[in-house]
C-alpha positions in Angstrom: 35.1 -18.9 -35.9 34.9 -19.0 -39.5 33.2 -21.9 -41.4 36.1 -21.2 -44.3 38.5 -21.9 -41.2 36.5 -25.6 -40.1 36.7 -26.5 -43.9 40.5 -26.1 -43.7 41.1 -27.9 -40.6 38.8 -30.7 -42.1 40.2 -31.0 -45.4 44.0 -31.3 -43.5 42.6 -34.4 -42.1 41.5 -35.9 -45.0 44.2 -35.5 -46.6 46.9 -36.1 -44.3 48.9 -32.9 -44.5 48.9 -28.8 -44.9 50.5 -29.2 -48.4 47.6 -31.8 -50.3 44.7 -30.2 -48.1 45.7 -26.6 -50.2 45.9 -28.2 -53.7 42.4 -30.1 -53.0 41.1 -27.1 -51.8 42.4 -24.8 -54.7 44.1 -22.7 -51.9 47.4 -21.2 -51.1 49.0 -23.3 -48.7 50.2 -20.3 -46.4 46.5 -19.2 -46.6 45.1 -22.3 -45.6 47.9 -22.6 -42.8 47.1 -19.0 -41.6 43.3 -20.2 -41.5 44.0 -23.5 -39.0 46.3 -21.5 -36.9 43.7 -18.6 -36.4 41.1 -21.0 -35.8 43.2 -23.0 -33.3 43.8 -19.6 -31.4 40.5 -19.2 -31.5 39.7 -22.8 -29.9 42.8 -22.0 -27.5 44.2 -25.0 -28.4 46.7 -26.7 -31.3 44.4 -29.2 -33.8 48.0 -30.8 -35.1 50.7 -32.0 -34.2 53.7 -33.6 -36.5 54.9 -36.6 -36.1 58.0 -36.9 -38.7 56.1 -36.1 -42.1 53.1 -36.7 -40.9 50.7 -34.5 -39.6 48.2 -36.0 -37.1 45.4 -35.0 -34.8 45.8 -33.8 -31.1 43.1 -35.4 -28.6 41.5 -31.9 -29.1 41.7 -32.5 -32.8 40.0 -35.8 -32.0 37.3 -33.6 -30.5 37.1 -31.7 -32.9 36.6 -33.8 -35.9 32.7 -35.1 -35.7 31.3 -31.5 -34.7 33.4 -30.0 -37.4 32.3 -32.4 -39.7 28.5 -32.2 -39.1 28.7 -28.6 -39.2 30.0 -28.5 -43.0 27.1 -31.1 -43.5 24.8 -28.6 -42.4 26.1 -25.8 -43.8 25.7 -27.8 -47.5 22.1 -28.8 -46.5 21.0 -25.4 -45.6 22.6 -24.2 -48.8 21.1 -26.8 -51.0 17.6 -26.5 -48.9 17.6 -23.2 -49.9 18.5 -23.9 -53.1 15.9 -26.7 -53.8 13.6 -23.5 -53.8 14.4 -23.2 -57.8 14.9 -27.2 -58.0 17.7 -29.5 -57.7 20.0 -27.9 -60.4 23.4 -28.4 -58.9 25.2 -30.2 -55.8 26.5 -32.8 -54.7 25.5 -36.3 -53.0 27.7 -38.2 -51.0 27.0 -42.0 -50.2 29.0 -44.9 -48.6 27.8 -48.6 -49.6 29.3 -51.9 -48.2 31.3 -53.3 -51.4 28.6 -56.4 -51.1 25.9 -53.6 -52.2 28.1 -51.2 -54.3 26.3 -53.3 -57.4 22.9 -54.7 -56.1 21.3 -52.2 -55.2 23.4 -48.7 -55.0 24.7 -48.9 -58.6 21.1 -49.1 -59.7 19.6 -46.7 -58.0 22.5 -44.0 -58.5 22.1 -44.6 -62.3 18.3 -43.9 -62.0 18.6 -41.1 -59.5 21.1 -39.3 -62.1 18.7 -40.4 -65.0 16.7 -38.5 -63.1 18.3 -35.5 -61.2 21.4 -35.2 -63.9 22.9 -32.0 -62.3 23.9 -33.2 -59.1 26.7 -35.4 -59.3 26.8 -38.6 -56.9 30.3 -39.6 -55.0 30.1 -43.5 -54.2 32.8 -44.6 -51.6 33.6 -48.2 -50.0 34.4 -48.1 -46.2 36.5 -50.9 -44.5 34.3 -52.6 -42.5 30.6 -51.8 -41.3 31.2 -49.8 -38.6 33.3 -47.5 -40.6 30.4 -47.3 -42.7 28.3 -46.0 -39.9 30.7 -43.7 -38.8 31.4 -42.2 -42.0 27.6 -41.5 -42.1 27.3 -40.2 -38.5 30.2 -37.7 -38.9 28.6 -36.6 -42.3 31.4 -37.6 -44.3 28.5 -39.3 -46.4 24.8 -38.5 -46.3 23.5 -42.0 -46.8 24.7 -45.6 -46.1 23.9 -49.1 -48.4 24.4 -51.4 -45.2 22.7 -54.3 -43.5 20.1 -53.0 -41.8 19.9 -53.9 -37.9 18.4 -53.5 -34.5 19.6 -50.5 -31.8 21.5 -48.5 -34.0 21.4 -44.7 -33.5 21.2 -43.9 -37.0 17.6 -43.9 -38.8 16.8 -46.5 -41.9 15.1 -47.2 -44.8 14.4 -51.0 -45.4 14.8 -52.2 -49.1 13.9 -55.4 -48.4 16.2 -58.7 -48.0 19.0 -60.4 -49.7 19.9 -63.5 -50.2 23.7 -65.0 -49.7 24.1 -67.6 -52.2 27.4 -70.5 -51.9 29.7 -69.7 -55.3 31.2 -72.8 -55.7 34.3 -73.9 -58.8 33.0 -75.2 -61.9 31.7 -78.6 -62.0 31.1 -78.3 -58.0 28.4 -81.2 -57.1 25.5 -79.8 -55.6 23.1 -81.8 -54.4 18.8 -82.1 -56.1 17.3 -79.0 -55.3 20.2 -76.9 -56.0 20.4 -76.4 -52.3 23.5 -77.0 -50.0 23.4 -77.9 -46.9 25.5 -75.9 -44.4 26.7 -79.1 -42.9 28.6 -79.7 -46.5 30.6 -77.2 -46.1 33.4 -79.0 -43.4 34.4 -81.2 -46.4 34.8 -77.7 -48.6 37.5 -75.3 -49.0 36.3 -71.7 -48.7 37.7 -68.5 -49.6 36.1 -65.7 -47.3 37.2 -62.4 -46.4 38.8 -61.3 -43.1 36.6 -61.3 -39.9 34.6 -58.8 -39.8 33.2 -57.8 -43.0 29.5 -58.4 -43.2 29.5 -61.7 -45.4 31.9 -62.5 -43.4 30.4 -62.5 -39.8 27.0 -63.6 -41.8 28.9 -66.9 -42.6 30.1 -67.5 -39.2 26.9 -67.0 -37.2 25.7 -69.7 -39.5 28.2 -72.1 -39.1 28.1 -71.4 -35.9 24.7 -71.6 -35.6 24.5 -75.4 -37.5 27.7 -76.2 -35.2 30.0 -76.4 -38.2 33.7 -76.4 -38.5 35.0 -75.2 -41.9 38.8 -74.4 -43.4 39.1 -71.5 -44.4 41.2 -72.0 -47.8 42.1 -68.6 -48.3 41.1 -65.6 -46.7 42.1 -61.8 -48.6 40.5 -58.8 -48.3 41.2 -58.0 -52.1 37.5 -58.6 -53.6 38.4 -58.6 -56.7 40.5 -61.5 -56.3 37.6 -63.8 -54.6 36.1 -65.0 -58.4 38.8 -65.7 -59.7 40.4 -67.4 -57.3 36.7 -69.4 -57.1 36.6 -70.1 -60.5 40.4 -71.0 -60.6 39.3 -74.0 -58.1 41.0 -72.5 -55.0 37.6 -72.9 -53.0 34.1 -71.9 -52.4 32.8 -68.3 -51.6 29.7 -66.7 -50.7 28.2 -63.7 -52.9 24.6 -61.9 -52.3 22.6 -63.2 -55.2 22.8 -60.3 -57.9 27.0 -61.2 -57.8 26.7 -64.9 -57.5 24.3 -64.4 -60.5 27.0 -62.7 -62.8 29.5 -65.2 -61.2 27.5 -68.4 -62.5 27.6 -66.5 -66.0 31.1 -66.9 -65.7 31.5 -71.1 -65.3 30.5 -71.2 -61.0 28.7 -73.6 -60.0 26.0 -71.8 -57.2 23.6 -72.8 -54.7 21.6 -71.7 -52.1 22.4 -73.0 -48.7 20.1 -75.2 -46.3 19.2 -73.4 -44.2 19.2 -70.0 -46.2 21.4 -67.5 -45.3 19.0 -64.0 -45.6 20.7 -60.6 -44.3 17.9 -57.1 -44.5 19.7 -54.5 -46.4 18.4 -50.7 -46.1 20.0 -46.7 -46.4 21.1 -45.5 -43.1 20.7 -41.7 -42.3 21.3 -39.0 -39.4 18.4 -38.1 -37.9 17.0 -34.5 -38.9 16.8 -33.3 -42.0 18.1 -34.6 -45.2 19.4 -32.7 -48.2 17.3 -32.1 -51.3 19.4 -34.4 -53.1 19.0 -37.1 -50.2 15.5 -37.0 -49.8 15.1 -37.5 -53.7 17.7 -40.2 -53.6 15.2 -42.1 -50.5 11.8 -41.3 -52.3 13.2 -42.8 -55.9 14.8 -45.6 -53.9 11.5 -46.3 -51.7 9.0 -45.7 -54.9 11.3 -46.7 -57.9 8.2 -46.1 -60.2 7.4 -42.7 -59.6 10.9 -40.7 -59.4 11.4 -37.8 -57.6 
C-alpha cells in the first residue's frame, strides 16, 4: 500500500469524482484511476461505487476515510517535523473556525502568525455546524479548530478565554438604562437567527429556555451574510459575539447586552499527539501573543 495510492483515493472523495480529483492533483486521470484500483486490490475490496454521475463511497470506503485521512496528516507532520530542523520555511496549515470566530479571533491571529512565519501559507475553512467542525479536525482534514470550547470532548483544547453574545437590534431599537436587555424582552421582539443547530443558535435557546421565554422567530437563514442587513433593514433582532456586534453598531444597530449575559468559552481544538511545526507555532503565538513563535 502506497501512501501516493491513499492520497488518490482521498482526493476522489473530496472532490466527488475520478475526473476533478486528477486536475487537483496535477495527475493523469488513468494514472490516478490505476492508483485506486491497485490500492482497492490491495484492500480486497472496491472504495467506489457509481451512482449515475456520481461517484460515492462503499461502507468499506466509509471505513476507510478517517484512517486514510489521519495517515496523510502524519505523513505531512513527520515531513514538516523533520523539516522544522532548518526552520519553518515552507508548508502548509490547515484550520477550521466556526463562521462566529472566522473574525474575532482566527482572522487576527492568522495575520500575526503569517506576520510572523510568512512561508507557510494558512487555509481557513467554515464547516456547517459544530460537529462538522470537530470532525473535520478528528479526521485531520484541519489541524486546528476556532470552536466553543466544552466539557467531554475527545479532542484536546486551548482556552482563549470567553466571549460575549451581544442583542443586535434595528436602528433606533429602545433599549432600556444600562444598555442592558433583559431576556424576558425579547417575546415582544422579532428575531432573525440562524437554523437550529449552529452555535449562536443553540446558545440563544438554552437561554430562552433557561428564563422560560417564548420568542418568534422572524426569520431564520443560514446565509450570514444576509443576517445585518436584514437587521439593519428592520426585519428583527439578531445576536452577534461582541467583536461583530461592534462593527455592526458602526453601521446604524442599535446593541445591548442581555440580562442575564449570554457568555460562551471559545478555544483551538487539536488531536491528541503531536502537532505540526506550523501548529505548535500557531498555539504558542495564540497562547503568548507577545512573544511570537
Amino acid at each position: 500500500m502506497e501512501l501516493r495510492q491513499i492520497q488518490y483515493a482521498v482526493a476522489v472523495i473530496d472532490h466527488g469524482g475520478f475526473t476533478r480529483a486528477a486536475a487537483a492533483l496535477y495527475v493523469s486521470q488513468p494514472s490516478l484511476s490505476q492508483g485506486v484500483a491497485n490500492l482497492e486490490a490491495e484492500l480486497g475490496t472496491p472504495l467506489f461505487r457509481r451512482v449515475g454521475r456520481r461517484v460515492v463511497l462503499t461502507a468499506a470506503g466509509e471505513a476507510f476515510e478517517e484512517p486514510a485521512r489521519q495517515l496523510l496528516r502524519d505523513a505531512r507532520t513527520i515531513r514538516e517535523i523533520v523539516g522544522a530542523v532548518v526552520g519553518l520555511q515552507a508548508g502548509r496549515l490547515d484550520l477550521v473556525a466556526l463562521p462566529t470566530l472566522a473574525v474575532e479571533p482566527a482572522a487576527r491571529l492568522v495575520a500575526a502568525f503569517r506576520r510572523a512565519i510568512p512561508r507557510v501559507a494558512v487555509r481557513l475553512v467554515e464547516p456547517e455546524d459544530s460537529d462538522a467542525l470537530l470532525h473535520m479536525v478528528r479526521d485531520g482534514r484541519s489541524e486546528l479548530g476556532f470552536t466553543e470550547v466544552s466539557p467531554g470532548n475527545d479532542l484536546e483544547s486551548v482556552d482563549l478565554g470567553s466571549q460575549e453574545i451581544l442583542a443586535v437590534c434595528p436602528p433606533g431599537t429602545p433599549i432600556p438604562p444600562g444598555n442592558r436587555l433583559p431576556v424576558a424582552m425579547l417575546t415582544s421582539m422579532a428575531l432573525v437567527a440562524t437554523p437550529p443547530g449552529t452555535s449562536t443558535r443553540r446558545l440563544l435557546d438554552e437561554a430562552l429556555a433557561s428564563a422560560d421565554v417564548r420568542t418568534q422567530i422572524a426569520v431564520e437563514t443560514d446565509q450570514r451574510e444576509a443576517i445585518l442587513p436584514l437587521v439593519l433593514a428592520g426585519a428583527g433582532t439578531t445576536f452577534l459575539p461582541a467583536p461583530l456586534a461592534a462593527e455592526a453598531g458602526r453601521q446604524g444597530a442599535t446593541t445591548a447586552s442581555l440580562d442575564p449575559p449570554l457568555v460562551r468559552r471559545i478555544g483551538i481544538v487539536h488531536r491528541p499527539g503531536p502537532l505540526s511545526p506550523a501548529a505548535t507555532a500557531f498555539l504558542a503565538l495564540a497562547t503568548h501573543p507577545a512573544t511570537p513563535t
